[in-house]
C-alpha positions in Angstrom: 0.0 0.0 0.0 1.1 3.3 -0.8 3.2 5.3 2.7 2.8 8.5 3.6 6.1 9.6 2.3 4.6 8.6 -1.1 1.7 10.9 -0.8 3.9 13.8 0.4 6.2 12.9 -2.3 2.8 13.3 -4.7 2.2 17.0 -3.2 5.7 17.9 -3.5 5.9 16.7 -7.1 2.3 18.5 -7.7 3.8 21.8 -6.0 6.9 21.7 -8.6 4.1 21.2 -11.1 2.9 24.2 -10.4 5.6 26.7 -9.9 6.8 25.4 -13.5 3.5 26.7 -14.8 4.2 29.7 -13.4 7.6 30.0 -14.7 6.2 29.4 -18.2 3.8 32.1 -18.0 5.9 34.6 -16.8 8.6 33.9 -19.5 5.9 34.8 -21.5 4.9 37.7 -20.4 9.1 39.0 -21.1 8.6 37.6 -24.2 5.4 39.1 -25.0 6.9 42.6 -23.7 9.3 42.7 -26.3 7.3 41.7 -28.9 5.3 44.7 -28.2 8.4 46.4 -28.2 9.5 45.5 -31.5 6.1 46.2 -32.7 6.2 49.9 -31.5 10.0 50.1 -32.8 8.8 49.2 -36.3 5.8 51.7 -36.2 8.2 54.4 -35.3 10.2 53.8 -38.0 7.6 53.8 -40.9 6.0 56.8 -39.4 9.7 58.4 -39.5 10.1 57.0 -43.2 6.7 58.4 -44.2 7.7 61.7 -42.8 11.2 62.2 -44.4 10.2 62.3 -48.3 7.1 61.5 -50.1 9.0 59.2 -52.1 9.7 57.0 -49.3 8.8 53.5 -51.0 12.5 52.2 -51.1 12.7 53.0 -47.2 9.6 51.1 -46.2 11.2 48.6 -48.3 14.4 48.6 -46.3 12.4 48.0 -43.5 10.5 45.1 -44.5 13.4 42.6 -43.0 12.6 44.0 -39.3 9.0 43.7 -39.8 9.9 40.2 -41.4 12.6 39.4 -38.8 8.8 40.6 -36.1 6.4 37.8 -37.8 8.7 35.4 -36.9 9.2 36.0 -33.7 5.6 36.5 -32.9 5.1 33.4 -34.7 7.1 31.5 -32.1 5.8 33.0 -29.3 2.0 32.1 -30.5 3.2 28.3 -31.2 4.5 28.4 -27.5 1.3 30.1 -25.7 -0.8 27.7 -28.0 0.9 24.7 -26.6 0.6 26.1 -23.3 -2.9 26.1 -23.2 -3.1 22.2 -24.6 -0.9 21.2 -21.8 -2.6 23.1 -19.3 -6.0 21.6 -20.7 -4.4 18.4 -20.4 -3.7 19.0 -16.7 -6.9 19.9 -15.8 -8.7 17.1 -18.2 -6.3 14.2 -16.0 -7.4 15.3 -12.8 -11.4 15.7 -13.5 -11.3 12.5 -15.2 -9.4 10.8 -12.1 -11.6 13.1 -9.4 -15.1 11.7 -11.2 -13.2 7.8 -11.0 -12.7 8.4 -7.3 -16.2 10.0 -6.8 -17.6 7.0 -8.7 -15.8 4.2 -6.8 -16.7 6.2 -3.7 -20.2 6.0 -4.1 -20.4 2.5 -4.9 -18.0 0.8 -2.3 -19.0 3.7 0.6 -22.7 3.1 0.2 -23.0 1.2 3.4 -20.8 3.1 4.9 -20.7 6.1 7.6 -19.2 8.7 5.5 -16.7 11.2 7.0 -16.3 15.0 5.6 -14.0 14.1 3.3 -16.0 11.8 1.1 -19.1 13.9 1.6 -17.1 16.7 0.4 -15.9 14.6 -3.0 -19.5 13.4 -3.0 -21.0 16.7 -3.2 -18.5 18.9 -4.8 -18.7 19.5 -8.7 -16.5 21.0 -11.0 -16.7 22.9 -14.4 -17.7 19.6 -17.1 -14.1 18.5 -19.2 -15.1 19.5 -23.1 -13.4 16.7 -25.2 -13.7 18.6 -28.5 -12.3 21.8 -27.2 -8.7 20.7 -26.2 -7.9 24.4 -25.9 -9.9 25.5 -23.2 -8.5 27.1 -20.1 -9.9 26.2 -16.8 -8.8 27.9 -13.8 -5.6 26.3 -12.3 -7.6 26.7 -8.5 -10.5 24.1 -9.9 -7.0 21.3 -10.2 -5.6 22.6 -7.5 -9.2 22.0 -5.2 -9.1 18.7 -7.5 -5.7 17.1 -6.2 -6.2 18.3 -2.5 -9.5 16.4 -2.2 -8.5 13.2 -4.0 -5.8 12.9 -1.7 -7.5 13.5 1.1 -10.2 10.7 0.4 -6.9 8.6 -0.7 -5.8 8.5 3.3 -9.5 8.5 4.3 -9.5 5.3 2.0 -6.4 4.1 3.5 -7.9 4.4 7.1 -10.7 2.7 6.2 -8.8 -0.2 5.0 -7.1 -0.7 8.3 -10.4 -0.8 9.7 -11.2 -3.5 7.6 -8.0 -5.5 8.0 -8.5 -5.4 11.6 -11.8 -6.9 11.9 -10.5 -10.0 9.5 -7.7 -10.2 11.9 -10.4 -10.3 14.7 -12.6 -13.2 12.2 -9.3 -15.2 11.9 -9.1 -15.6 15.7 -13.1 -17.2 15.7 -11.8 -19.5 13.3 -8.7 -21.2 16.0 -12.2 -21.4 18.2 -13.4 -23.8 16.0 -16.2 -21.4 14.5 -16.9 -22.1 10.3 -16.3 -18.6 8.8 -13.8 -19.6 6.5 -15.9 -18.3 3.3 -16.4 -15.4 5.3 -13.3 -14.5 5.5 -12.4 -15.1 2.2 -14.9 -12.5 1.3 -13.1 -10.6 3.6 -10.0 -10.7 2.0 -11.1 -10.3 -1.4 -12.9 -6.8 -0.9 -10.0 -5.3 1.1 -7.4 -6.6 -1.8 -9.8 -4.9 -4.4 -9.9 -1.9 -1.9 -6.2 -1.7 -1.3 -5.8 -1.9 -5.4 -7.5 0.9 -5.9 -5.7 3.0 -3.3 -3.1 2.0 -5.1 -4.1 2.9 -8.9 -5.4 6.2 -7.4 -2.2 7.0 -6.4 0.2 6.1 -9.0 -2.3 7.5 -11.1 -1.4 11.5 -9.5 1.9 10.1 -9.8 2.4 9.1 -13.3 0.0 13.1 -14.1 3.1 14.7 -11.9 5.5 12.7 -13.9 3.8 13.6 -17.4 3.0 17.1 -16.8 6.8 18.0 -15.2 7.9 16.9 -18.5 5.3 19.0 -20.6 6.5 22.3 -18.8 10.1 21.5 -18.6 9.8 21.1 -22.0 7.9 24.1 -22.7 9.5 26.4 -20.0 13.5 25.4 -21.9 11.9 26.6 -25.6 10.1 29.5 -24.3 13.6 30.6 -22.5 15.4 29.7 -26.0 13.0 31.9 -27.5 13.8 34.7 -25.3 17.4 33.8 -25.4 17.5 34.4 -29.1 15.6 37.6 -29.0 17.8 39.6 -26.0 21.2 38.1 -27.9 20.1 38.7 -31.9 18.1 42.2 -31.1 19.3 44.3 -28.5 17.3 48.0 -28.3 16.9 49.9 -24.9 13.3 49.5 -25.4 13.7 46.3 -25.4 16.0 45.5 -23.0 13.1 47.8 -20.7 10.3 45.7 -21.8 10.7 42.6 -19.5 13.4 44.0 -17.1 11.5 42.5 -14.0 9.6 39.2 -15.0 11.1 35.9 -14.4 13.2 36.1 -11.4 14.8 39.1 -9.8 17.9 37.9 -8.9 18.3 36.5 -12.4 17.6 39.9 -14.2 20.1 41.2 -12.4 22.9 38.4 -12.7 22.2 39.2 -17.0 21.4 42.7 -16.8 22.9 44.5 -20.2 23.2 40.8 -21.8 19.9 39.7 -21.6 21.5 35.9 -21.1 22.3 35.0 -17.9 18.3 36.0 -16.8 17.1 33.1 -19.1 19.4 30.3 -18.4 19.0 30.4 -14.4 16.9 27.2 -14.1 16.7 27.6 -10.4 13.4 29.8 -11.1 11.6 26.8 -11.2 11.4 26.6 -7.6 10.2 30.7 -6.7 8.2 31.1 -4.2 8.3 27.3 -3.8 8.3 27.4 0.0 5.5 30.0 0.2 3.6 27.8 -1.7 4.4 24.5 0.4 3.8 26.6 3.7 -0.3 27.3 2.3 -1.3 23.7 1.6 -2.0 23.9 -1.4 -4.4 27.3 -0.7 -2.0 28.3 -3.8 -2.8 32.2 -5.1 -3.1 32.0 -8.7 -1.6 35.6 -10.1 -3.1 36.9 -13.2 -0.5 35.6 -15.0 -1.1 32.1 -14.7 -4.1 32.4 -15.5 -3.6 33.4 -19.2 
Protein backbone atom coordinates (compact mmCIF):
# COMPACT_ATOMS: atom_id res chain seq x y z
CA UNK A 1 0.00 0.00 0.00
CA UNK A 2 1.07 3.30 -0.80
CA UNK A 3 3.19 5.30 2.70
CA UNK A 4 2.76 8.53 3.63
CA UNK A 5 6.05 9.55 2.27
CA UNK A 6 4.61 8.60 -1.14
CA UNK A 7 1.71 10.91 -0.82
CA UNK A 8 3.91 13.84 0.38
CA UNK A 9 6.23 12.95 -2.31
CA UNK A 10 2.85 13.33 -4.74
CA UNK A 11 2.16 17.01 -3.15
CA UNK A 12 5.74 17.88 -3.49
CA UNK A 13 5.86 16.74 -7.08
CA UNK A 14 2.31 18.49 -7.70
CA UNK A 15 3.82 21.77 -5.99
CA UNK A 16 6.91 21.69 -8.64
CA UNK A 17 4.14 21.24 -11.07
CA UNK A 18 2.92 24.17 -10.37
CA UNK A 19 5.57 26.67 -9.92
CA UNK A 20 6.78 25.40 -13.55
CA UNK A 21 3.48 26.66 -14.84
CA UNK A 22 4.17 29.71 -13.41
CA UNK A 23 7.61 30.05 -14.73
CA UNK A 24 6.22 29.43 -18.17
CA UNK A 25 3.80 32.05 -18.02
CA UNK A 26 5.90 34.63 -16.83
CA UNK A 27 8.65 33.93 -19.48
CA UNK A 28 5.94 34.83 -21.52
CA UNK A 29 4.85 37.67 -20.38
CA UNK A 30 9.13 38.97 -21.07
CA UNK A 31 8.64 37.60 -24.21
CA UNK A 32 5.37 39.06 -25.02
CA UNK A 33 6.87 42.63 -23.75
CA UNK A 34 9.28 42.65 -26.29
CA UNK A 35 7.32 41.69 -28.88
CA UNK A 36 5.28 44.65 -28.23
CA UNK A 37 8.40 46.39 -28.24
CA UNK A 38 9.48 45.51 -31.51
CA UNK A 39 6.15 46.23 -32.72
CA UNK A 40 6.23 49.91 -31.48
CA UNK A 41 9.98 50.14 -32.83
CA UNK A 42 8.82 49.21 -36.26
CA UNK A 43 5.77 51.72 -36.21
CA UNK A 44 8.19 54.45 -35.27
CA UNK A 45 10.23 53.83 -37.96
CA UNK A 46 7.55 53.82 -40.91
CA UNK A 47 6.04 56.77 -39.38
CA UNK A 48 9.66 58.39 -39.48
CA UNK A 49 10.14 56.97 -43.21
CA UNK A 50 6.73 58.35 -44.24
CA UNK A 51 7.70 61.75 -42.79
CA UNK A 52 11.16 62.16 -44.38
CA UNK A 53 10.20 62.35 -48.33
CA UNK A 54 7.12 61.49 -50.10
CA UNK A 55 8.98 59.21 -52.13
CA UNK A 56 9.72 57.02 -49.29
CA UNK A 57 8.76 53.51 -51.04
CA UNK A 58 12.46 52.16 -51.05
CA UNK A 59 12.69 53.05 -47.21
CA UNK A 60 9.64 51.11 -46.21
CA UNK A 61 11.23 48.59 -48.28
CA UNK A 62 14.42 48.62 -46.33
CA UNK A 63 12.38 48.01 -43.48
CA UNK A 64 10.54 45.14 -44.48
CA UNK A 65 13.40 42.61 -42.97
CA UNK A 66 12.61 43.99 -39.29
CA UNK A 67 8.97 43.68 -39.80
CA UNK A 68 9.90 40.16 -41.42
CA UNK A 69 12.55 39.41 -38.79
CA UNK A 70 8.81 40.57 -36.14
CA UNK A 71 6.41 37.77 -37.81
CA UNK A 72 8.66 35.43 -36.90
CA UNK A 73 9.24 35.98 -33.67
CA UNK A 74 5.62 36.53 -32.90
CA UNK A 75 5.08 33.43 -34.67
CA UNK A 76 7.10 31.49 -32.07
CA UNK A 77 5.78 32.96 -29.26
CA UNK A 78 2.02 32.07 -30.51
CA UNK A 79 3.16 28.31 -31.15
CA UNK A 80 4.51 28.35 -27.53
CA UNK A 81 1.29 30.06 -25.72
CA UNK A 82 -0.82 27.67 -28.01
CA UNK A 83 0.87 24.68 -26.59
CA UNK A 84 0.56 26.14 -23.28
CA UNK A 85 -2.91 26.09 -23.24
CA UNK A 86 -3.11 22.17 -24.58
CA UNK A 87 -0.92 21.17 -21.81
CA UNK A 88 -2.64 23.11 -19.30
CA UNK A 89 -6.01 21.64 -20.71
CA UNK A 90 -4.36 18.44 -20.36
CA UNK A 91 -3.69 18.99 -16.70
CA UNK A 92 -6.94 19.90 -15.85
CA UNK A 93 -8.72 17.07 -18.21
CA UNK A 94 -6.33 14.20 -15.96
CA UNK A 95 -7.44 15.30 -12.75
CA UNK A 96 -11.39 15.67 -13.47
CA UNK A 97 -11.28 12.45 -15.18
CA UNK A 98 -9.40 10.84 -12.09
CA UNK A 99 -11.56 13.08 -9.42
CA UNK A 100 -15.10 11.74 -11.17
CA UNK A 101 -13.17 7.79 -11.02
CA UNK A 102 -12.70 8.42 -7.33
CA UNK A 103 -16.25 10.02 -6.75
CA UNK A 104 -17.61 7.00 -8.69
CA UNK A 105 -15.84 4.24 -6.83
CA UNK A 106 -16.70 6.22 -3.69
CA UNK A 107 -20.21 6.05 -4.05
CA UNK A 108 -20.39 2.46 -4.86
CA UNK A 109 -18.02 0.80 -2.31
CA UNK A 110 -18.95 3.70 0.59
CA UNK A 111 -22.73 3.07 0.17
CA UNK A 112 -23.04 1.17 3.36
CA UNK A 113 -20.78 3.09 4.95
CA UNK A 114 -20.74 6.09 7.64
CA UNK A 115 -19.19 8.73 5.50
CA UNK A 116 -16.68 11.20 6.97
CA UNK A 117 -16.29 14.98 5.65
CA UNK A 118 -13.99 14.08 3.34
CA UNK A 119 -15.96 11.81 1.13
CA UNK A 120 -19.07 13.92 1.58
CA UNK A 121 -17.06 16.71 0.43
CA UNK A 122 -15.92 14.59 -2.96
CA UNK A 123 -19.47 13.35 -2.98
CA UNK A 124 -21.00 16.69 -3.17
CA UNK A 125 -18.47 18.91 -4.84
CA UNK A 126 -18.69 19.51 -8.73
CA UNK A 127 -16.47 21.04 -11.01
CA UNK A 128 -16.66 22.88 -14.36
CA UNK A 129 -17.72 19.55 -17.12
CA UNK A 130 -14.14 18.45 -19.17
CA UNK A 131 -15.13 19.49 -23.15
CA UNK A 132 -13.44 16.74 -25.23
CA UNK A 133 -13.70 18.64 -28.47
CA UNK A 134 -12.28 21.81 -27.16
CA UNK A 135 -8.70 20.68 -26.17
CA UNK A 136 -7.94 24.43 -25.87
CA UNK A 137 -9.90 25.51 -23.24
CA UNK A 138 -8.46 27.08 -20.13
CA UNK A 139 -9.86 26.20 -16.83
CA UNK A 140 -8.80 27.94 -13.79
CA UNK A 141 -5.58 26.28 -12.29
CA UNK A 142 -7.58 26.67 -8.50
CA UNK A 143 -10.54 24.08 -9.91
CA UNK A 144 -7.03 21.26 -10.18
CA UNK A 145 -5.61 22.59 -7.46
CA UNK A 146 -9.16 21.99 -5.19
CA UNK A 147 -9.13 18.67 -7.47
CA UNK A 148 -5.68 17.10 -6.24
CA UNK A 149 -6.23 18.34 -2.53
CA UNK A 150 -9.48 16.42 -2.25
CA UNK A 151 -8.51 13.20 -4.05
CA UNK A 152 -5.78 12.87 -1.74
CA UNK A 153 -7.49 13.47 1.13
CA UNK A 154 -10.16 10.69 0.36
CA UNK A 155 -6.93 8.62 -0.74
CA UNK A 156 -5.85 8.54 3.32
CA UNK A 157 -9.51 8.49 4.28
CA UNK A 158 -9.53 5.29 2.01
CA UNK A 159 -6.36 4.14 3.47
CA UNK A 160 -7.92 4.35 7.06
CA UNK A 161 -10.69 2.73 6.17
CA UNK A 162 -8.85 -0.20 5.01
CA UNK A 163 -7.08 -0.70 8.31
CA UNK A 164 -10.40 -0.81 9.74
CA UNK A 165 -11.20 -3.48 7.57
CA UNK A 166 -7.99 -5.46 7.96
CA UNK A 167 -8.45 -5.39 11.59
CA UNK A 168 -11.83 -6.85 11.86
CA UNK A 169 -10.49 -10.02 9.54
CA UNK A 170 -7.67 -10.20 11.85
CA UNK A 171 -10.37 -10.27 14.70
CA UNK A 172 -12.58 -13.20 12.21
CA UNK A 173 -9.32 -15.15 11.90
CA UNK A 174 -9.07 -15.62 15.69
CA UNK A 175 -13.06 -17.16 15.71
CA UNK A 176 -11.80 -19.51 13.28
CA UNK A 177 -8.70 -21.20 16.01
CA UNK A 178 -12.18 -21.36 18.23
CA UNK A 179 -13.40 -23.76 15.95
CA UNK A 180 -16.24 -21.40 14.55
CA UNK A 181 -16.89 -22.13 10.34
CA UNK A 182 -16.32 -18.64 8.76
CA UNK A 183 -13.79 -19.60 6.48
CA UNK A 184 -15.94 -18.31 3.35
CA UNK A 185 -16.36 -15.36 5.32
CA UNK A 186 -13.25 -14.54 5.51
CA UNK A 187 -12.41 -15.10 2.20
CA UNK A 188 -14.93 -12.52 1.30
CA UNK A 189 -13.12 -10.58 3.65
CA UNK A 190 -9.98 -10.72 1.97
CA UNK A 191 -11.13 -10.26 -1.36
CA UNK A 192 -12.91 -6.81 -0.88
CA UNK A 193 -9.97 -5.29 1.05
CA UNK A 194 -7.42 -6.58 -1.77
CA UNK A 195 -9.76 -4.92 -4.41
CA UNK A 196 -9.85 -1.87 -1.92
CA UNK A 197 -6.18 -1.74 -1.34
CA UNK A 198 -5.79 -1.94 -5.43
CA UNK A 199 -7.50 0.89 -5.94
CA UNK A 200 -5.67 2.96 -3.33
CA UNK A 201 -3.09 2.02 -5.13
CA UNK A 202 -4.08 2.91 -8.89
CA UNK A 203 -5.44 6.19 -7.38
CA UNK A 204 -2.17 7.04 -6.37
CA UNK A 205 0.16 6.11 -9.04
CA UNK A 206 -2.25 7.55 -11.08
CA UNK A 207 -1.42 11.54 -9.45
CA UNK A 208 1.94 10.05 -9.81
CA UNK A 209 2.35 9.08 -13.25
CA UNK A 210 0.02 13.08 -14.11
CA UNK A 211 3.09 14.66 -11.86
CA UNK A 212 5.52 12.69 -13.92
CA UNK A 213 3.82 13.57 -17.43
CA UNK A 214 3.05 17.14 -16.81
CA UNK A 215 6.83 18.00 -15.15
CA UNK A 216 7.93 16.90 -18.50
CA UNK A 217 5.27 19.03 -20.61
CA UNK A 218 6.46 22.31 -18.82
CA UNK A 219 10.11 21.53 -18.65
CA UNK A 220 9.85 21.13 -22.00
CA UNK A 221 7.94 24.06 -22.70
CA UNK A 222 9.48 26.44 -20.05
CA UNK A 223 13.49 25.39 -21.93
CA UNK A 224 11.86 26.56 -25.56
CA UNK A 225 10.09 29.55 -24.28
CA UNK A 226 13.57 30.59 -22.45
CA UNK A 227 15.42 29.74 -26.00
CA UNK A 228 13.04 31.91 -27.53
CA UNK A 229 13.81 34.66 -25.28
CA UNK A 230 17.39 33.84 -25.38
CA UNK A 231 17.46 34.41 -29.10
CA UNK A 232 15.58 37.62 -28.97
CA UNK A 233 17.83 39.56 -26.04
CA UNK A 234 21.21 38.11 -27.95
CA UNK A 235 20.06 38.68 -31.86
CA UNK A 236 18.10 42.24 -31.07
CA UNK A 237 19.33 44.32 -28.52
CA UNK A 238 17.27 48.02 -28.32
CA UNK A 239 16.87 49.91 -24.91
CA UNK A 240 13.31 49.46 -25.44
CA UNK A 241 13.67 46.29 -25.35
CA UNK A 242 16.01 45.53 -23.03
CA UNK A 243 13.11 47.77 -20.70
CA UNK A 244 10.29 45.65 -21.80
CA UNK A 245 10.66 42.65 -19.47
CA UNK A 246 13.38 43.99 -17.07
CA UNK A 247 11.51 42.52 -13.97
CA UNK A 248 9.58 39.16 -14.97
CA UNK A 249 11.14 35.95 -14.39
CA UNK A 250 13.21 36.14 -11.42
CA UNK A 251 14.82 39.14 -9.77
CA UNK A 252 17.90 37.86 -8.94
CA UNK A 253 18.26 36.53 -12.43
CA UNK A 254 17.56 39.89 -14.25
CA UNK A 255 20.10 41.16 -12.36
CA UNK A 256 22.85 38.45 -12.74
CA UNK A 257 22.18 39.16 -17.00
CA UNK A 258 21.37 42.71 -16.84
CA UNK A 259 22.94 44.52 -20.21
CA UNK A 260 23.22 40.81 -21.81
CA UNK A 261 19.88 39.68 -21.64
CA UNK A 262 21.45 35.87 -21.11
CA UNK A 263 22.29 34.99 -17.89
CA UNK A 264 18.26 35.98 -16.78
CA UNK A 265 17.14 33.08 -19.06
CA UNK A 266 19.41 30.34 -18.43
CA UNK A 267 18.95 30.41 -14.39
CA UNK A 268 16.91 27.16 -14.13
CA UNK A 269 16.72 27.64 -10.42
CA UNK A 270 13.43 29.81 -11.10
CA UNK A 271 11.58 26.83 -11.18
CA UNK A 272 11.43 26.58 -7.62
CA UNK A 273 10.23 30.68 -6.68
CA UNK A 274 8.19 31.12 -4.22
CA UNK A 275 8.32 27.33 -3.83
CA UNK A 276 8.30 27.36 0.00
CA UNK A 277 5.55 30.02 0.16
CA UNK A 278 3.65 27.79 -1.72
CA UNK A 279 4.37 24.55 0.42
CA UNK A 280 3.76 26.64 3.71
CA UNK A 281 -0.26 27.34 2.26
CA UNK A 282 -1.30 23.71 1.61
CA UNK A 283 -2.01 23.93 -1.35
CA UNK A 284 -4.37 27.35 -0.72
CA UNK A 285 -2.00 28.27 -3.77
CA UNK A 286 -2.78 32.16 -5.10
CA UNK A 287 -3.05 32.02 -8.66
CA UNK A 288 -1.63 35.57 -10.13
CA UNK A 289 -3.14 36.90 -13.20
CA UNK A 290 -0.51 35.56 -15.05
CA UNK A 291 -1.08 32.11 -14.67
CA UNK A 292 -4.10 32.44 -15.52
CA UNK A 293 -3.60 33.37 -19.20
Amino acid sequence: MMMSDDIESIKKDFINVLMLRKNVTEVFEKISAKVESLKELYKEMITTETNKTADNQHSIFGIDAFLFQNKLIEMEYNNVVAMYKVIDNRIYYEHYKLYKMVQDYIKKEYSAFSKTQIQMQLLNKSFPVYKQLDTMKEYDISYTIEMQSIIIKTINDMKSYLEKREMELNENKKQIEKGIFIDNLINTQKYHNAIMKSNVDMFSQYLQTFNHHHTNYLTELLNTSLSILRNVNNNIRTNNVESAGANAVGASASEAGAGTGTNDVTQMEIIYKNKEDVENNDFKYCDNDATKK
